[in-house]
C-alpha positions as CSV (number, residue, x, y, z in Angstrom):
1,X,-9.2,-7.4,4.5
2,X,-8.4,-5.4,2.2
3,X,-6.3,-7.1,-0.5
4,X,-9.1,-10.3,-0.2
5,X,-11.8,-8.1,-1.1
6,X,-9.9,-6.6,-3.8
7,X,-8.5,-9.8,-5.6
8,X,-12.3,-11.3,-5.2
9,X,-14.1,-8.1,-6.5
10,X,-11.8,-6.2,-9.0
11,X,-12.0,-5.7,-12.4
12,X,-9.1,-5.8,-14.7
13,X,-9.4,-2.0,-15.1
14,X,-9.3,-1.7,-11.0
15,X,-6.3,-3.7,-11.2
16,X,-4.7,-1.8,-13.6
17,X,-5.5,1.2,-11.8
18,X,-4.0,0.0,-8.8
19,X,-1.1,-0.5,-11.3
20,X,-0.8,3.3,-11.9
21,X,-1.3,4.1,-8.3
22,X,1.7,2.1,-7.6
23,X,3.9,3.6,-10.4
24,X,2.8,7.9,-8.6
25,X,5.1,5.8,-5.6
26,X,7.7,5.7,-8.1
27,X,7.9,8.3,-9.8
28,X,7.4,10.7,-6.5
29,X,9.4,13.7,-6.2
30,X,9.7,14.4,-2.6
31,X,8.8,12.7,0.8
32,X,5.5,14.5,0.6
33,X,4.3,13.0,-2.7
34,X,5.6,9.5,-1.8
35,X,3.8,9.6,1.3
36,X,0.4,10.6,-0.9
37,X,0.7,8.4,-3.2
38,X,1.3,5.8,-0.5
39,X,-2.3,7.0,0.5
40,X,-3.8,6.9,-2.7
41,X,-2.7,3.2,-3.3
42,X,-4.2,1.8,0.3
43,X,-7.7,3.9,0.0
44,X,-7.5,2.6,-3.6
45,X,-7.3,-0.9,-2.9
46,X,-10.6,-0.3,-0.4
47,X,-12.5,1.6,-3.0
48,X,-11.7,-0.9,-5.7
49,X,-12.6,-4.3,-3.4
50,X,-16.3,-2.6,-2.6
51,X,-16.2,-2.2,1.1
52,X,-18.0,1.1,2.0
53,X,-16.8,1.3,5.6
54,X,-12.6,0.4,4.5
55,X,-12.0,3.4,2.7
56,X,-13.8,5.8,6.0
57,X,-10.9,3.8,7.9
58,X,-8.1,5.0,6.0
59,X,-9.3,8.7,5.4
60,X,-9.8,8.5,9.5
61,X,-5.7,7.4,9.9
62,X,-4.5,9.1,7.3
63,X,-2.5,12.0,9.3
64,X,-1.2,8.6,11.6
65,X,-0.5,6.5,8.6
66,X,1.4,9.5,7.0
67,X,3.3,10.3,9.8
68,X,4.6,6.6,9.4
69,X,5.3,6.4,5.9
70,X,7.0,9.8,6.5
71,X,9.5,8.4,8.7
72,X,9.8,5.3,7.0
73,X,10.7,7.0,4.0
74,X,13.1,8.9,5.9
75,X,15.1,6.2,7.2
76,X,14.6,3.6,4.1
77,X,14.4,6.1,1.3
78,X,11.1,6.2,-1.5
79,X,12.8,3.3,-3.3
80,X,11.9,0.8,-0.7
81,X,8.6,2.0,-0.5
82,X,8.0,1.8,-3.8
83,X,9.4,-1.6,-4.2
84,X,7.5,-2.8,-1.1
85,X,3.9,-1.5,-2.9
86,X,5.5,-3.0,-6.2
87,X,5.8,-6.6,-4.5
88,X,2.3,-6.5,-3.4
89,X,0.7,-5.0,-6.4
90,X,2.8,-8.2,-8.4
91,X,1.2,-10.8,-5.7
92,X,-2.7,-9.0,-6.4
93,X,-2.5,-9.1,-9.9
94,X,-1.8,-12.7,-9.6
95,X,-4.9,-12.5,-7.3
96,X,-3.1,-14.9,-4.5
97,X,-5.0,-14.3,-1.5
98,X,-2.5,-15.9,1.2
99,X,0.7,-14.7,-0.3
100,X,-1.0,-11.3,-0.5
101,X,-1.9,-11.7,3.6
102,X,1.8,-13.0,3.9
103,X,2.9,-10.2,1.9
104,X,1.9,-7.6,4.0
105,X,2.6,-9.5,7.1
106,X,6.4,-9.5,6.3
107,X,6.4,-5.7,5.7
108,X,4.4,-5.0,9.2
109,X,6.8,-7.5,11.0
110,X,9.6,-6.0,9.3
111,X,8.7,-1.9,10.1
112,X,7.7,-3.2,13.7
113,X,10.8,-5.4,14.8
114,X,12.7,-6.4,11.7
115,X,15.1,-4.6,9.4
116,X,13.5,-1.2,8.7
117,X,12.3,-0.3,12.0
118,X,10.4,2.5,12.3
119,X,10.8,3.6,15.9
C-alpha cells in the first residue's frame, strides 16, 4: 500500500528524499541507528505517498517493527539491510508498481521462511 501510493503521488524531491533516507541505512553506526533509520525510511514512504492514516500505523508498530529489524540486523549484519532498502528505493524510483509489491514480497518471504530467518 504503501510503495503504490508513493510511486503514484511523489514528487521528484520525495523521491529523492526517500533517496537520503536510504543512504542514513548506510552509513549507520550501530544496530540502534540502522534500526532508526530503517524507521525513518518506511514512515517516510507513508508521509511522502499522502495517506494520513499509514504513517499512524507505523508510529503504532514501531517498538515491534524495531525489535525485528534489531534482530535481523543481528543475524544478517546492517549491510543486508541496507542493500535490501537500496533494491527497493532502485525499483520506486523507477516507479514500477508490481516489481515494487514483488520486491517486498521476496524480502517478507525471505525473513519469514527463506534465507535470513528471523526466528
Amino acid at each position: 500500500m504503501a510503495t503504490d501510493e508513493l510511486i503514484r503521488m511523489a514528487s521528484q524531491e520525495d523521491m529523492e528524499h526517500i533517496g537520503e533516507l536510504t543512504e542514513a541505512i548506510g552509513a549507520a553506526g550501530s544496530i540502534s541507528e540502522a534500526v532508526e533509520a530503517a524507521f525513518c525510511f518506511q514512515h517516510g514512504l507513508a508521509m511522502a505517498g499522502g495517506n494520513t492514516i499509514l504513517p499512524l500505523i507505523y508510529v503504532s508498530f514501531k517498538p515491534v517493527t524495531s525489535k525485528m529489524w534489531q534482530r535481523f540486523c543481528k543475524r544478517y549484519g546492517i549491510q543486508l539491510l541496507y542493500e535490501n532498502t537500496k533494491e527497493l528505493y532502485g525499483i520506486l524510483r523507477r516507479r514500477d508498481a508490481d516489481a515494487a509489491r514483488a520486491c517486498t514480497d521476496k524480502h517478507l518471504d525471505d525473513i519469514i521462511s527463506g534465507e535470513h530467518k528471523i526466528y
